[in-house]
NUTOR-676879 format. One record per residue (C-alpha): residue number from 1; y, z, x. Coordinates in steps of 0.5 Angstrom, whole numbers. Example, Ala and Ser with C-alpha at 12.3 -4.5 7.8 and 13.67 -1.06 7.14 Angstrom:
<tiro><i>1</i><v>-9</v><w>16</w><u>25</u></tiro>
<tiro><i>2</i><v>-2</v><w>14</w><u>27</u></tiro>
END
This chain:
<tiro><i>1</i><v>-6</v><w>104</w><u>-23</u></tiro>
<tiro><i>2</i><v>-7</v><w>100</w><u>-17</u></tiro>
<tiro><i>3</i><v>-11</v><w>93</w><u>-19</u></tiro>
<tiro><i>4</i><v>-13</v><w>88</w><u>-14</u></tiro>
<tiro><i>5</i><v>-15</v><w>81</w><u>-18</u></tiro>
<tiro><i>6</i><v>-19</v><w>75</w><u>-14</u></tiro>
<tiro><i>7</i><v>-15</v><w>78</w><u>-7</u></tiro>
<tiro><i>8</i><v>-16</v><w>72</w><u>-2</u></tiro>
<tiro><i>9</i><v>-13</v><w>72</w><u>5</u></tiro>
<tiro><i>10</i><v>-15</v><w>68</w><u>11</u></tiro>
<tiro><i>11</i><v>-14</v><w>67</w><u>18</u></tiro>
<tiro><i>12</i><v>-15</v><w>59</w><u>20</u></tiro>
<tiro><i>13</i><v>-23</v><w>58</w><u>19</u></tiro>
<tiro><i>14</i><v>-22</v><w>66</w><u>17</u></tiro>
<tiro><i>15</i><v>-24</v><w>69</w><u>11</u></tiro>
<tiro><i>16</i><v>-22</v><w>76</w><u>11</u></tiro>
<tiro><i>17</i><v>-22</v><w>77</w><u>5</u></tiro>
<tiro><i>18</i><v>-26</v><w>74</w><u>-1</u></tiro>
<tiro><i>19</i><v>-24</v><w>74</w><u>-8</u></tiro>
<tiro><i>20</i><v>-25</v><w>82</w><u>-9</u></tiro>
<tiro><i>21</i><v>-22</v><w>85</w><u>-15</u></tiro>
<tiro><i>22</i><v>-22</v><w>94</w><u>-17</u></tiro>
<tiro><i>23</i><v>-18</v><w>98</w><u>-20</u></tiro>
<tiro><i>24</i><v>-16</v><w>105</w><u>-18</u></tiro>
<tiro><i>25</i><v>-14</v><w>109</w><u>-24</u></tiro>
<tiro><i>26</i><v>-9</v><w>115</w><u>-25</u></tiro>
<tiro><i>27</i><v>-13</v><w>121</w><u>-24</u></tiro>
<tiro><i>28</i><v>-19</v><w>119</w><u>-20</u></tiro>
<tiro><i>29</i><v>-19</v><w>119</w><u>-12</u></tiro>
<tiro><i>30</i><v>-23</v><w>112</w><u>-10</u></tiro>
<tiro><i>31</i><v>-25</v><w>112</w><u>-4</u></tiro>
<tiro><i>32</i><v>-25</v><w>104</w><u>0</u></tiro>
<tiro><i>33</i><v>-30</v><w>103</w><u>4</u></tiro>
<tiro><i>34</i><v>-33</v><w>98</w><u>9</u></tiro>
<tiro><i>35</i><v>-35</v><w>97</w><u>16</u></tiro>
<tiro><i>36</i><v>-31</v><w>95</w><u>21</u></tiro>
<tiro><i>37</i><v>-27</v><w>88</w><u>20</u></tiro>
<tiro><i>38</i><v>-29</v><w>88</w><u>13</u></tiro>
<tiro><i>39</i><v>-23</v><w>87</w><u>10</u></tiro>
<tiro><i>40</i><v>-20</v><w>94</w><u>8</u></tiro>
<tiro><i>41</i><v>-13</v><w>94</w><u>12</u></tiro>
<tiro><i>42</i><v>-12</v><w>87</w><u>10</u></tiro>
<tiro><i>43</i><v>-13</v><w>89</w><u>3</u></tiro>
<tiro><i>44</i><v>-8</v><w>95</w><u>4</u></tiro>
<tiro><i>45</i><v>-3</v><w>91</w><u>7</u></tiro>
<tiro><i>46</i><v>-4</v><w>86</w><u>1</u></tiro>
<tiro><i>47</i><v>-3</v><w>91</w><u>-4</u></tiro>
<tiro><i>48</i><v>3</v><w>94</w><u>0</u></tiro>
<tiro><i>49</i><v>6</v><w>88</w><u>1</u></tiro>
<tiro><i>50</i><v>6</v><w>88</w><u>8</u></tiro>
<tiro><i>51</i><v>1</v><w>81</w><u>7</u></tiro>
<tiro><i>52</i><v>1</v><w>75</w><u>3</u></tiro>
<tiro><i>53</i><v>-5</v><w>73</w><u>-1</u></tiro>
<tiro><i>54</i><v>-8</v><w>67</w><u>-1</u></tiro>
<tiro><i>55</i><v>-10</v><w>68</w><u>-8</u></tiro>
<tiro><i>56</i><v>-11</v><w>73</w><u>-13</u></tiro>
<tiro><i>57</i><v>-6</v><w>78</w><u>-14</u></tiro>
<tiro><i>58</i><v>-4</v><w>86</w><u>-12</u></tiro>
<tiro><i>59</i><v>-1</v><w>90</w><u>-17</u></tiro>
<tiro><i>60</i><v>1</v><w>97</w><u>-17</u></tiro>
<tiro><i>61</i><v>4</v><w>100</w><u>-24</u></tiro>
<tiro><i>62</i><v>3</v><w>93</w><u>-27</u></tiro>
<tiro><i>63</i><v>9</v><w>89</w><u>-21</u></tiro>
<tiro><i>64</i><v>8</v><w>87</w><u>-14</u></tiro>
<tiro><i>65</i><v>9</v><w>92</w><u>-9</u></tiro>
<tiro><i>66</i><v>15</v><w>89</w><u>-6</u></tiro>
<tiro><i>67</i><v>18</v><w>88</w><u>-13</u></tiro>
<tiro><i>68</i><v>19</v><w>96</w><u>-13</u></tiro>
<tiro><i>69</i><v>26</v><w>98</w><u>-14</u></tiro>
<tiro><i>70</i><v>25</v><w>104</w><u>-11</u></tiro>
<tiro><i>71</i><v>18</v><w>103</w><u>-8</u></tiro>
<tiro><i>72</i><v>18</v><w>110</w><u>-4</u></tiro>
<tiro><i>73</i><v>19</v><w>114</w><u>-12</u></tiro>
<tiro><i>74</i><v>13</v><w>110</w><u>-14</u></tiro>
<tiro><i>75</i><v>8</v><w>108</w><u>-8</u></tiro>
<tiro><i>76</i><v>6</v><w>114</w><u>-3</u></tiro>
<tiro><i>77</i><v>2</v><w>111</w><u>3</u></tiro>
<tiro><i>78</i><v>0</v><w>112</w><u>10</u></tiro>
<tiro><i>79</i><v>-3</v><w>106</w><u>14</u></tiro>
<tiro><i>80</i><v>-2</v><w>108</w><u>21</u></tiro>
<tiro><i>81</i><v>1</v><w>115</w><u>23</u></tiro>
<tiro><i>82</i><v>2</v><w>113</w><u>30</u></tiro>
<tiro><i>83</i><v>8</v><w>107</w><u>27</u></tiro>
<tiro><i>84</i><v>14</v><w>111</w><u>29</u></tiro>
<tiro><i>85</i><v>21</v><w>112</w><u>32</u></tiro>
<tiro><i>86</i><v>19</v><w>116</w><u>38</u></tiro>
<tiro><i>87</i><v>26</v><w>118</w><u>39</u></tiro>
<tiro><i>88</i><v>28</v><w>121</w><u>32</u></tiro>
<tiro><i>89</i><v>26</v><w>128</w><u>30</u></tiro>
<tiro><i>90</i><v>21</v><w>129</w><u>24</u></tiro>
<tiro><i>91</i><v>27</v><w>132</w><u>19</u></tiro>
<tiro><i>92</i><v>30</v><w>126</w><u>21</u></tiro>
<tiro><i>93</i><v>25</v><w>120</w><u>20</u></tiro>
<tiro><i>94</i><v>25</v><w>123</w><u>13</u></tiro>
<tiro><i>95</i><v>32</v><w>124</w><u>12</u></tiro>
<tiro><i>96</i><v>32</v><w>116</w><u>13</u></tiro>
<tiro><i>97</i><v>27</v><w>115</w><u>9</u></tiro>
<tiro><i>98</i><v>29</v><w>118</w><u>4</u></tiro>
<tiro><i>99</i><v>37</v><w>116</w><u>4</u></tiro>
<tiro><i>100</i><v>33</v><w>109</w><u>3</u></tiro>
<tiro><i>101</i><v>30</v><w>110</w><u>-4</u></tiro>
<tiro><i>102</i><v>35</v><w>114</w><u>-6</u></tiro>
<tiro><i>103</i><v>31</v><w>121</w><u>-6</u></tiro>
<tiro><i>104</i><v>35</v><w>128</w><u>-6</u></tiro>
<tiro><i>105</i><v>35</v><w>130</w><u>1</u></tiro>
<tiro><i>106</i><v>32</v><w>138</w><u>-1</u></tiro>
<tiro><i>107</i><v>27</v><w>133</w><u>-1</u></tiro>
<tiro><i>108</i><v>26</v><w>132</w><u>6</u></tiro>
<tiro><i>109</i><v>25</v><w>140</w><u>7</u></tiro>
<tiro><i>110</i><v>20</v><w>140</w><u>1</u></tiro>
<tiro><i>111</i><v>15</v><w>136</w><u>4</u></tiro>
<tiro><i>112</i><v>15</v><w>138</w><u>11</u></tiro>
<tiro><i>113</i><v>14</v><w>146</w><u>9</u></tiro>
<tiro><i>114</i><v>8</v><w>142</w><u>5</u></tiro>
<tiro><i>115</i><v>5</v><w>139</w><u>11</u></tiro>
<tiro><i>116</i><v>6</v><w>144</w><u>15</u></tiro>
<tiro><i>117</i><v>11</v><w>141</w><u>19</u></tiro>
<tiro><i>118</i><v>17</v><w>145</w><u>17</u></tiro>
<tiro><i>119</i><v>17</v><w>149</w><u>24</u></tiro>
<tiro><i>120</i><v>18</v><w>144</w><u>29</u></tiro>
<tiro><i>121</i><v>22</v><w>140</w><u>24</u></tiro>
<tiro><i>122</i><v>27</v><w>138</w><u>29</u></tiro>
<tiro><i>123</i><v>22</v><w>137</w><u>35</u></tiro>
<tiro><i>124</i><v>22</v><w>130</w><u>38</u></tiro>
<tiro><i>125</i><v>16</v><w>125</w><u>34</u></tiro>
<tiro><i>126</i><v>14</v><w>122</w><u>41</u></tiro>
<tiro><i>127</i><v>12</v><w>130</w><u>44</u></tiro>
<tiro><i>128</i><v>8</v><w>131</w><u>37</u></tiro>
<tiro><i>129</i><v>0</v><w>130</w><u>38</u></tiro>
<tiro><i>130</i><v>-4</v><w>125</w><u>34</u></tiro>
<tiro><i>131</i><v>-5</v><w>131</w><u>27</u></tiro>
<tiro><i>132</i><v>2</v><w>132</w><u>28</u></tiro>
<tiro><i>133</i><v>4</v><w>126</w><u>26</u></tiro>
<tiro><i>134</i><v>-1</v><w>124</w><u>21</u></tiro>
<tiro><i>135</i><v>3</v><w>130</w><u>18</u></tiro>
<tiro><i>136</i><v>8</v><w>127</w><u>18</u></tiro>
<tiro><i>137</i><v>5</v><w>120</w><u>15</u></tiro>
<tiro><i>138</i><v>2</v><w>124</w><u>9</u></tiro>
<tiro><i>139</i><v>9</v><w>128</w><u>9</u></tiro>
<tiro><i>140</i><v>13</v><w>122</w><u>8</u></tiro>
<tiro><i>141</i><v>9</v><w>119</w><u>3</u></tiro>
<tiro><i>142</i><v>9</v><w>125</w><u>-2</u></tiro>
<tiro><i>143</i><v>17</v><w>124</w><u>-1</u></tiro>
<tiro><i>144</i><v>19</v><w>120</w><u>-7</u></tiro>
<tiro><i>145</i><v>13</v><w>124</w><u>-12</u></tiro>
<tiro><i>146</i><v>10</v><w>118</w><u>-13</u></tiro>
<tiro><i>147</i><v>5</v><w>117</w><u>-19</u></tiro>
<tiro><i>148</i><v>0</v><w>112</w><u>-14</u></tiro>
<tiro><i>149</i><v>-2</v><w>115</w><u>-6</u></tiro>
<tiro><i>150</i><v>-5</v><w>111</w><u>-1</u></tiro>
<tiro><i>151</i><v>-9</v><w>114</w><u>5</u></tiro>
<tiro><i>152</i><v>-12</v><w>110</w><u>11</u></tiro>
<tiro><i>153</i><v>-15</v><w>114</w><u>15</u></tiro>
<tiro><i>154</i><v>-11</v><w>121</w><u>13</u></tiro>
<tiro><i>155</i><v>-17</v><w>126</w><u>17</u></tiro>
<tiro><i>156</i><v>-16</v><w>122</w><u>24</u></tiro>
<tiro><i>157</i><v>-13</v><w>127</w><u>28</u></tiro>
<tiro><i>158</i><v>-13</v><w>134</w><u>24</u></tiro>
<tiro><i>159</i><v>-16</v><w>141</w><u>26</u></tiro>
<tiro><i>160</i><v>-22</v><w>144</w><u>20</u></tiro>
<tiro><i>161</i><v>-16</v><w>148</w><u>17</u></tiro>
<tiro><i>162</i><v>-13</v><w>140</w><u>16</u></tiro>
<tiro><i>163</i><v>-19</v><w>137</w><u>14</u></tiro>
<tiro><i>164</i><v>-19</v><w>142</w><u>8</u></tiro>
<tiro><i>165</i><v>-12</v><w>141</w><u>7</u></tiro>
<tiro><i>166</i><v>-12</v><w>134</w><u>6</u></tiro>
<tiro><i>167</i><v>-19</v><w>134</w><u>1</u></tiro>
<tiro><i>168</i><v>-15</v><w>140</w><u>-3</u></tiro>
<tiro><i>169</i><v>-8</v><w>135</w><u>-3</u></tiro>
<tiro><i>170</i><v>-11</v><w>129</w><u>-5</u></tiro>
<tiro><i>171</i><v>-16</v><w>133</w><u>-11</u></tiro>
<tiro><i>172</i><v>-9</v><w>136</w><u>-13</u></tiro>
<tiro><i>173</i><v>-5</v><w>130</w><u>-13</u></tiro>
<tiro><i>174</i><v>-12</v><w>127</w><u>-18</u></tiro>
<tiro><i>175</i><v>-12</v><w>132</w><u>-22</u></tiro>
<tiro><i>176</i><v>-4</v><w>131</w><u>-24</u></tiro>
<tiro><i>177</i><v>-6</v><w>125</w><u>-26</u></tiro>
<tiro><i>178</i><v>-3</v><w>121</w><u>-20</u></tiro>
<tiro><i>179</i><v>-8</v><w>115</w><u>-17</u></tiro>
<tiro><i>180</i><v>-11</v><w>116</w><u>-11</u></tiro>
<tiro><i>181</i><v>-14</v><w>111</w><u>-5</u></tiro>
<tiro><i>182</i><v>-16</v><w>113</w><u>1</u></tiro>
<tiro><i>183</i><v>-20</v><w>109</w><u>6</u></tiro>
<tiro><i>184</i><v>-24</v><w>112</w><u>12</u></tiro>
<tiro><i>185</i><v>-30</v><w>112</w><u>16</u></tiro>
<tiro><i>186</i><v>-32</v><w>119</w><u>14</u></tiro>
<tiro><i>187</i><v>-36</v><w>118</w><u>8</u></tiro>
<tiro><i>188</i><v>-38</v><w>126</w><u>8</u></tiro>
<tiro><i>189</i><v>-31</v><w>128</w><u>7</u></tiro>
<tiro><i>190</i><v>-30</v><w>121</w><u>3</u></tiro>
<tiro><i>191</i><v>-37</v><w>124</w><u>-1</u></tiro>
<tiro><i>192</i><v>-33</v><w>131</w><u>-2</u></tiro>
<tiro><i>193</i><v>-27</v><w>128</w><u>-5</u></tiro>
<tiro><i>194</i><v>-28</v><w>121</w><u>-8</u></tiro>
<tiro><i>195</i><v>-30</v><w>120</w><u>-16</u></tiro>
<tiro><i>196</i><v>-31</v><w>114</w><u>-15</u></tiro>
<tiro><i>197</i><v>-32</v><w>109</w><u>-9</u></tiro>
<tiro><i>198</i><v>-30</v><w>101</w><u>-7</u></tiro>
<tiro><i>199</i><v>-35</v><w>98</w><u>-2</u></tiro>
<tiro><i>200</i><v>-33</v><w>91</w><u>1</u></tiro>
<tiro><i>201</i><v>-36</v><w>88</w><u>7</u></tiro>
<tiro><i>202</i><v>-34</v><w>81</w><u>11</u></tiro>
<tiro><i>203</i><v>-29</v><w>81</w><u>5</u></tiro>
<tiro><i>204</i><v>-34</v><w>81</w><u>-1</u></tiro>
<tiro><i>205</i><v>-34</v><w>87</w><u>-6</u></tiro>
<tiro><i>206</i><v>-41</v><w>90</w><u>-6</u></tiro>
<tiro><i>207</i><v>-41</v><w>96</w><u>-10</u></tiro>
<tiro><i>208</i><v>-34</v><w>98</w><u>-15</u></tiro>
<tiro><i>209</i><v>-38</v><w>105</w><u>-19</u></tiro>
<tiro><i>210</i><v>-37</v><w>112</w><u>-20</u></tiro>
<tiro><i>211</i><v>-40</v><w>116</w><u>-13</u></tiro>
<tiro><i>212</i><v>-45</v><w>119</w><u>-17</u></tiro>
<tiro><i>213</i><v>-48</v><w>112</w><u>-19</u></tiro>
<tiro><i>214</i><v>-48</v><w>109</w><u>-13</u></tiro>
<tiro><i>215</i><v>-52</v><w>116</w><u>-9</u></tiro>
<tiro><i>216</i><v>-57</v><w>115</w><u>-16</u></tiro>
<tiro><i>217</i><v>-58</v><w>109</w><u>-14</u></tiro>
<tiro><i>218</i><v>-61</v><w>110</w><u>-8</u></tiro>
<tiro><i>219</i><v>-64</v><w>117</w><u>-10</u></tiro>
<tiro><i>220</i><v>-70</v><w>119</w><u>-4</u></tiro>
<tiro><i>221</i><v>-73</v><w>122</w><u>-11</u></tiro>
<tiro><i>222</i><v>-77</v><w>129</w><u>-9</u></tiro>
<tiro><i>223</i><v>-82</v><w>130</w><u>-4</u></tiro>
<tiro><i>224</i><v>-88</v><w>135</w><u>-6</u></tiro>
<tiro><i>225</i><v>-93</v><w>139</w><u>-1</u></tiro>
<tiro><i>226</i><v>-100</v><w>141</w><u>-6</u></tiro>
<tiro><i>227</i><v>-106</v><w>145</w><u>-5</u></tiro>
<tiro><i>228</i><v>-109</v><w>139</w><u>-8</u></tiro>
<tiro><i>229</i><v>-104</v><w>133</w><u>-8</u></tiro>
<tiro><i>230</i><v>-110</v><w>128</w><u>-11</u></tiro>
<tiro><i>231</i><v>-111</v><w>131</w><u>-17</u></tiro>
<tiro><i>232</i><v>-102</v><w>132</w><u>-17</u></tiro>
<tiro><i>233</i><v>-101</v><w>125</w><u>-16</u></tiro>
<tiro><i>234</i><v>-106</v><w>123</w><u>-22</u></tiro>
<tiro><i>235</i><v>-102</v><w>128</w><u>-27</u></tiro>
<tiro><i>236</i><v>-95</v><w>126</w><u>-25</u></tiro>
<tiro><i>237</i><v>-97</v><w>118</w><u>-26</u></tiro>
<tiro><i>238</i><v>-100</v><w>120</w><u>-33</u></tiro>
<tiro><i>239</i><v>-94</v><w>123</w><u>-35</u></tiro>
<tiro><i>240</i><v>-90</v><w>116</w><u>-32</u></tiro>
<tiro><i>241</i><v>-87</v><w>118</w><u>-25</u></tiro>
<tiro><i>242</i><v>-87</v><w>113</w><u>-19</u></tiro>
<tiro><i>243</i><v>-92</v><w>117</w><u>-14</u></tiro>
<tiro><i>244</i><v>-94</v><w>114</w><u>-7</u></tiro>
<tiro><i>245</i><v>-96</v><w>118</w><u>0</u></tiro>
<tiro><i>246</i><v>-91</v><w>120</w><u>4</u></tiro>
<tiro><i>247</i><v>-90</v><w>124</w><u>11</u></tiro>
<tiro><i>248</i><v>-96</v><w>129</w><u>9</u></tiro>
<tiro><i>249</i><v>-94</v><w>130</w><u>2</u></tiro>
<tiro><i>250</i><v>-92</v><w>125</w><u>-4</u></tiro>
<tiro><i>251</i><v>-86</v><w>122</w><u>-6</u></tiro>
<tiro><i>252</i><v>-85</v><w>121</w><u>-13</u></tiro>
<tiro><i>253</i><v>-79</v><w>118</w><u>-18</u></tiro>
<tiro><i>254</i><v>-77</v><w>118</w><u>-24</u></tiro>
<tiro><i>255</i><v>-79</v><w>126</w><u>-26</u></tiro>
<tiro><i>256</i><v>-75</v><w>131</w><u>-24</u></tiro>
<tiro><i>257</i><v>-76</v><w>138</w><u>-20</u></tiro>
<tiro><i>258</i><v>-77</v><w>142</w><u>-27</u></tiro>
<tiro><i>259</i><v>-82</v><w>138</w><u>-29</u></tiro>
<tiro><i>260</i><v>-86</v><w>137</w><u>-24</u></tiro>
<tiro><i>261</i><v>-86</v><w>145</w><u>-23</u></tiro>
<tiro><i>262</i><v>-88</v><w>145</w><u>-30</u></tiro>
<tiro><i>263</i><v>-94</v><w>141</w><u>-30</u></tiro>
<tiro><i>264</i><v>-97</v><w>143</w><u>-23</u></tiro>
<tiro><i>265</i><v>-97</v><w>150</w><u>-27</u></tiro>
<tiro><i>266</i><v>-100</v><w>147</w><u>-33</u></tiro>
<tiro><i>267</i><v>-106</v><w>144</w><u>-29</u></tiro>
<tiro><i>268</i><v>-106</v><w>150</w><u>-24</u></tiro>
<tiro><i>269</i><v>-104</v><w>146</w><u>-18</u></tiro>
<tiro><i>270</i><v>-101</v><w>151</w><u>-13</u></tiro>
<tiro><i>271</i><v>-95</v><w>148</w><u>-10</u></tiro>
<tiro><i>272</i><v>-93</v><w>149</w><u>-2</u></tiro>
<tiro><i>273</i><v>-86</v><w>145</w><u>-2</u></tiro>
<tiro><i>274</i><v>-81</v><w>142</w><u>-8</u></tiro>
<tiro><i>275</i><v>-75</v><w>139</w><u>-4</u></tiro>
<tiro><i>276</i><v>-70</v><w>134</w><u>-8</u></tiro>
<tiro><i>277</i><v>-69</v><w>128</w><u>-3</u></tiro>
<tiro><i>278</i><v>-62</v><w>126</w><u>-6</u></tiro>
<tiro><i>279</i><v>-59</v><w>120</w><u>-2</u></tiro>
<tiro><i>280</i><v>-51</v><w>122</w><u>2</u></tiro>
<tiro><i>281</i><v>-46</v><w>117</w><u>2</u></tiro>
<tiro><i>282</i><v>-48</v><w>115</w><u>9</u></tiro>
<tiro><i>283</i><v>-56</v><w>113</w><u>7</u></tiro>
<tiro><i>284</i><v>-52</v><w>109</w><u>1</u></tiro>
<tiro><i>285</i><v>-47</v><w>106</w><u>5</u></tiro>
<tiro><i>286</i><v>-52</v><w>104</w><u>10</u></tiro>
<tiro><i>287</i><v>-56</v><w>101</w><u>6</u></tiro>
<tiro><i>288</i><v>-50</v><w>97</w><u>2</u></tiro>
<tiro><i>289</i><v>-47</v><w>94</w><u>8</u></tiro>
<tiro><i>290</i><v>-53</v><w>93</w><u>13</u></tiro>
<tiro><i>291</i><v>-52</v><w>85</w><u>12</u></tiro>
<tiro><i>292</i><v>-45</v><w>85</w><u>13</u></tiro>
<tiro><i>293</i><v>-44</v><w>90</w><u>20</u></tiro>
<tiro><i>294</i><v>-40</v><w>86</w><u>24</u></tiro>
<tiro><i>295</i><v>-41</v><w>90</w><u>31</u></tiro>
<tiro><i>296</i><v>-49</v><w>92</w><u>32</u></tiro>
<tiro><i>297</i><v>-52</v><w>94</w><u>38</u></tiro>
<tiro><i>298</i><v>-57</v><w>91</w><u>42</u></tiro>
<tiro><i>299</i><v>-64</v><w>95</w><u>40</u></tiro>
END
């Protein structure tokens, strides 16, 4: 499990990051969420030990990263694919990474077969393309077979074929029981694979929830076309739904499609259109963080 308690971290007059406290739990991939300057890498780098916190503490399996004796076995992550010996050849960048933490060298070959990367495993890493070094990032991270995964942008860079790998790799890793963290700005890939979500924005946690309640709590309700919407209208309210006018039909809350149907057909109301108007993780996002968006154009 990944535990942040109370992460403070400031730059001079700065807070970066202001007392945010989540979990990510074994079996679950959390997304981590926030617009640009929210504190996200800064909360990564906390936890991985790259920074000091000001207060509050970073846990992972229970001890500070930097506490691991053998971190590789027990923490896989992939901040930045770019952060790399251009001269080294892929097969050994791995090889070095993992004499360190003491990983059987069959490994190595393991993982890049894994990533895909196995064919041009002797290949200088300063001639690979942007998808192929995050490969190579995500392939060091699975190194160790670690119980804990952290991702920061794990899709840049990667063709469809390896955005559909990665979302089955990290649903895979979830469903052996590992805890995955993935940070992105892709909140449709993050929607596809996430069961739950962190948002932070200015530093401030915002949302910590499963990913279905935060959509539900921003749920558009269903949008109806009648022959006869007045009368509609008035027997959806006595049944307790919310119902209001909206773009030449009505919005209406808290009953559902089914039983709006039922009813229409109970009083003989033709219907002309039903459409559930579930909210994405970007309507959710947006409405989450619309205060704390640093950069903004001018209207």
């Amino acid at each position: 499990m990944i535990r942040a308690a109370g992460l403070t971290k400031r730059y001079g007059g700065t807070t970066a990051v202001d007392d945010v406290s989540f979990t990510a739990g074994p079996g679950v991939v959390t997304g981590f969420l926030g617009p640009n300057g929210a504190g996200k890498s800064t909360t990564l780098r906390m936890l991985l030990g790259l920074e000091e916190p000001d207060a509050g503490v970073a846990l992972v399996g229970g001890r500070p990263y930097r506490a691991l004796g053998a971190p590789l076995r027990e923490v896989g992550a992939l901040l930045d694919a770019g952060d790399v010996h251009g001269g080294r050849r892929a097969r050994d960048h791995l090889r070095v990474l993992a004499r360190s933490n003491g990983i059987p060298a069959r490994r190595v070959g393991e993982v890049l077969a894994e990533v895909g990367l196995a064919e041009v495993a002797d290949r200088r890493i300063a001639g690979f393309s942007l998808g192929m070094r995050q490969r190579l990032g995500i392939a060091a991270a699975l190194l160790g077979d670690p119980g804990v995964l952290v991702f920061d942008e794990p899709i840049n860079g990667l063709d469809p074929e390896g955005v559909r790998w990665i979302r089955g790799l990290l649903r895979g890793m979830a469903a052996e029981g590992r805890a995955v963290l993935v940070s992105s700005h892709v909140l449709e890939e993050v929607a596809r694979t996430a069961d739950r979500v962190v948002v932070i924005g200015r530093g401030r946690l915002l949302a910590d929830a499963p990913t279905a309640e935060v959509l539900a709590r921003f749920d558009r309700g269903v949008l109806v076309r009648a022959a006869d919407q007045p009368a509609l209208a008035a027997v959806l309210r006595a049944h307790g739904a919310e119902v209001r006018a909206e773009d030449g039909g009505l919005s209406v809350r808290g009953v559902d499609p089914g039983r709006i149907g039922e009813l229409a057909l109970a009083h003989g109301i033709a219907l002309r259109e039903l459409a559930p108007r579930t909210a994405s993780l970007e309507d959710a996002f947006v409405a989450l963080t619309g205060g704390s968006v640093e950069f903004r154009r001018a209207a």
